[in-house]
N, C-alpha and C positions, 0 to 999 in steps of 0.2 A: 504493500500500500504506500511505503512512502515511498518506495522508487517510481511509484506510477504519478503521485502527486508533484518528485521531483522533476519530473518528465514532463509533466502537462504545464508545469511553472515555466520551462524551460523553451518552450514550444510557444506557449502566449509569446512572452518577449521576443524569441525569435520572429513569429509574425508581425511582431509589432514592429521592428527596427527593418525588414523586409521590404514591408508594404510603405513605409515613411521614403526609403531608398528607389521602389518604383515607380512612387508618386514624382518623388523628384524628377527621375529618367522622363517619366510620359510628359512634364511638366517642362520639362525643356527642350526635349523633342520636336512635342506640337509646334512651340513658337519656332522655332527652326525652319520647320517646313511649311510654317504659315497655316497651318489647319487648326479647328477649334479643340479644345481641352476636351470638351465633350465626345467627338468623334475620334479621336486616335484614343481616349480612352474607353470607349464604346467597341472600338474595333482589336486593338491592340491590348489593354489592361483586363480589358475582358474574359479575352482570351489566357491571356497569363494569368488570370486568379486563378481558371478553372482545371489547373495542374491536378489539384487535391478530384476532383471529379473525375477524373482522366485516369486518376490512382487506382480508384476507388469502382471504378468500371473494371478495367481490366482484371483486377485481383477479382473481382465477383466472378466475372467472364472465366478464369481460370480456373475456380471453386467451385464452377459452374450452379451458381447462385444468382441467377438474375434480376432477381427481386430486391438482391443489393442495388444497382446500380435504378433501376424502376423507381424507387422511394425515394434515391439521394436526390436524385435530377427532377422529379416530379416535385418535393418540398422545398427543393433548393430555388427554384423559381421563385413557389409562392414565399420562402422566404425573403426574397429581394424584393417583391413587388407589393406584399402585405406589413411586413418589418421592418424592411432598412431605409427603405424608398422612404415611408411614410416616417422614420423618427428622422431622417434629413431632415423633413420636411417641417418637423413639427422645433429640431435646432437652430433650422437654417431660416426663418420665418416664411415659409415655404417654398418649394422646389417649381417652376416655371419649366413648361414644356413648348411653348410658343415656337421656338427656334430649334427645336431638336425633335419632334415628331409629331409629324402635323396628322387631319384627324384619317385620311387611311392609310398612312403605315402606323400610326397608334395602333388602329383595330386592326390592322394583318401582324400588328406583334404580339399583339395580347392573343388572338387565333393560332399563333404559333406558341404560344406559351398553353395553349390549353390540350392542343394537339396530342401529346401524350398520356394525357387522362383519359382522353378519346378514345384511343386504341387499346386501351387496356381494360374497355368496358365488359365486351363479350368473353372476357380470360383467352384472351388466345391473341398469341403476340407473330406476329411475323416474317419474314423477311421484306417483305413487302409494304410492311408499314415503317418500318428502317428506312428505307429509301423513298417512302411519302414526306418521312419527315426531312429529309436532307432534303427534298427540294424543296419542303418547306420556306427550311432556313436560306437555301440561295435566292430564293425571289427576296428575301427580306433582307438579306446582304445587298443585290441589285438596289433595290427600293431605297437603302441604307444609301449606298454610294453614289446616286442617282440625285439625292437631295443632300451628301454635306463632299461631293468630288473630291478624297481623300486620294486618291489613286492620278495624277494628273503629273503629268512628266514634268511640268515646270517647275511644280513647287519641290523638285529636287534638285532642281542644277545647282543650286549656291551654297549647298549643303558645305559647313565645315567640315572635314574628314575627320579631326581631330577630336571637335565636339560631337559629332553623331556617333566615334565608335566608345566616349565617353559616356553617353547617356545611352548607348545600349547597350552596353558594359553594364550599366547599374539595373536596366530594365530586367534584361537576364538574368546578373547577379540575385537581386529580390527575387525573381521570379523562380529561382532553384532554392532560396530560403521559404520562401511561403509554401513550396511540395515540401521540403524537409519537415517543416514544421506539422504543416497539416498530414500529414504522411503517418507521423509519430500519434497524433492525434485520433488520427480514424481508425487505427490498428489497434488501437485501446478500446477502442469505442467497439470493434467487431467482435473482440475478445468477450468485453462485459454483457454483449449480446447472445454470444453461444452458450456462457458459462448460466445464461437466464432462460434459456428455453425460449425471448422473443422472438417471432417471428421476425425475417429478414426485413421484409416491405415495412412493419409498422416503425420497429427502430431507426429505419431509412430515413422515413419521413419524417420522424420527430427531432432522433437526434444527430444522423449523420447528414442531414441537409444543416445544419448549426454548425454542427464541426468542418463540415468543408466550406463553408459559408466563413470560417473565423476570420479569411484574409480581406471579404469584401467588409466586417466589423469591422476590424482594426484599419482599414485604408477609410472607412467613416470617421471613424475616432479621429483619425491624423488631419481629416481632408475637414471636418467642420473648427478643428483646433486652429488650422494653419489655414479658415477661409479659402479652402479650394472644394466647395462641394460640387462642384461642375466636373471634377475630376470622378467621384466618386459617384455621381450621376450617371454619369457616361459608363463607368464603370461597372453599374448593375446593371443598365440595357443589357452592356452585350454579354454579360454574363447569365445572365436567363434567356437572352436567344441564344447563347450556348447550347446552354444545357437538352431542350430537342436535337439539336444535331449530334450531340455527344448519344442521345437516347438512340438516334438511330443507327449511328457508326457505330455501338455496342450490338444495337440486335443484327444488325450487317452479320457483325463478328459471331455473333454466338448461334445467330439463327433461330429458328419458331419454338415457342417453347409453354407449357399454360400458365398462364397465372389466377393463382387463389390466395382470395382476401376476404375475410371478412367486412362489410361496409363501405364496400370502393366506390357503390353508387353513391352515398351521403358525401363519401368523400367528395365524390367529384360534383356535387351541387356547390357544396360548401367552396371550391376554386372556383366554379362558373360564379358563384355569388360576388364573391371576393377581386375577380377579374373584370367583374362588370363593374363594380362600384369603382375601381379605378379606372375606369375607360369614363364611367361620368363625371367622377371628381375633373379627371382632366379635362375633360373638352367643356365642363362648365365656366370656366375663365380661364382656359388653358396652364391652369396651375394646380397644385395640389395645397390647401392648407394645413396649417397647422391641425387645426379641429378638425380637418376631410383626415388627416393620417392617423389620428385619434380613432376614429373609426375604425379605419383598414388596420388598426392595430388591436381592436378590437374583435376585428374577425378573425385574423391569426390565432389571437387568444381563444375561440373558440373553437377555432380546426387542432391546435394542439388538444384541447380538453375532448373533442370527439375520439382523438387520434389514440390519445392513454387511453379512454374507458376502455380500448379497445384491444390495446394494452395488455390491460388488467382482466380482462375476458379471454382474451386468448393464450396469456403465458401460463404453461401449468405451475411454475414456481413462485408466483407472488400471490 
């Protein structure tokens, strides 16, 4: 117990001093090549959080336990979009979507974040819904690059060579500290899971969408301390349109397979609810308030409390 305490001490900090290191990187980057904090960390930081998800898929794939990686990428969304999104919103005196997603790639994001709940209605997973979801995610990449031109030849010619392989020096750097850390994290988290008889899917969703979630907290923490929430903004887009594409490069990998769960239909009202209220929060004044994330933090709190009784029903050791 206390070498695991030591270890879970050990791994916060490490995430924290990480995500401060690739805040910086993406932070000097963007202005580099002239594009917004929001989209290179929407596209690029995004990407780099979701190393611990990447983990966490494969080792399930391997364990051939797919209902690990089903729960992590399914929670781990509505984590971003019900929990972090919304205490931004509610530190930052709210979070403004005006200039970053207007109202139909809003609703083709939120469509792709629900995507996954979708296909795992009937218990029966695919190969074919793997590669629904991957084209998902590229129309919404398109859609993505279509409205903030991150990809355009010019805004590279003046690139310092000195500064750009500094600041991707550090992006990388953090970005192999935040898997180390979350890495340590989740392998604890799977252990206290087997040793309880929970189910794969419910501990997924409860606790390993949190735990691999730690580095998109801690780039909040760092991003509302040091006034860069546009960093950390950006930051959850693209890390819940991640996580579909990561859902369907796993089932790609692992292929058709059933899934059972007790509750998935409640579940999945409970994210349609949840997903809807953020789709009206925003296009109501194209911002999220303080009191709109009050709510959405509300609803989280009640998807967790559906998610234990569920828990507590299903494990035979508690």
């Amino acid at each position: 117990m206390i070498i695991s305490i030591v270890l879970f001490i050990f791994s916060t900090l490490l995430l924290w001093f990480a995500a401060k290191i690739v805040i910086g990187g993406v932070e000097h980057f963007s202005k580099n090549i002239q594009v917004s904090l929001f989209a290179t960390s929407a596209l690029i930081l995004g990407i780099l959080t979701s190393f611990s998800e990447i983990s966490v898929g494969i080792n399930s794939i391997l364990n051939g336990r797919p209902g690990i990686y089903v729960g992590n990428l399914i929670g781990g969304s509505f984590v971003l979009i019900a929990l972090l999104i919304p205490l931004l919103a509610i530190f930052n005196g709210g979070i403004s979507l005006k200039h970053h997603l207007d109202k139909k790639r809003l609703l083709f994001f939120l469509i792709l974040l629900m995507a996954p709940s979708f296909v795992i209605l009937d218990g029966q997973v695919s190969r074919y819904d793997g590669f629904f979801l991957i084209i998902l995610y590229a129309l919404f990449f398109y859609l993505f690059q279509n409205s903030h031109h991150i990809f355009i030849e010019g805004q590279f010619r003046n690139l310092s060579f000195k500064k750009t392989i500094i600041n991707i020096s550090k992006i990388v750097g953090g970005a192999i500290g935040i898997y180390v850390a979350s890495n340590i994290l989740v392998n604890q988290t799977i252990v206290i899971s087997d040793a309880m008889g929970i189910p794969t899917f419910i501990i997924s969703i409860i606790i390993l969408s949190l735990g691999t979630n730690l580095p998109e907290i801690m780039i909040a923490v760092n991003a509302i301390l040091n006034k860069h929430s546009e960093i950390a903004f950006g930051d959850y887009i693209g890390s819940a349109a991640a996580n579909p594409l990561l859902f369907g490069i796993f089932t790609v990998m692992n292929g058709p397979f059933i899934f059972e769960v007790g509750g998935i239909n409640i579940t999945f009202f409970i994210l349609l609810f949840g997903y809807s209220l953020f789709y009206i929060f925003s296009r109501s004044k194209t911002r999220i308030s303080p009191y709109e994330g009050i709510i959405l933090i509300v609803v989280y709190v009640t998807f967790i409390l559906f998610e234990t009784s569920e828990l507590f029903m299903l494990s035979p050791t508690i």
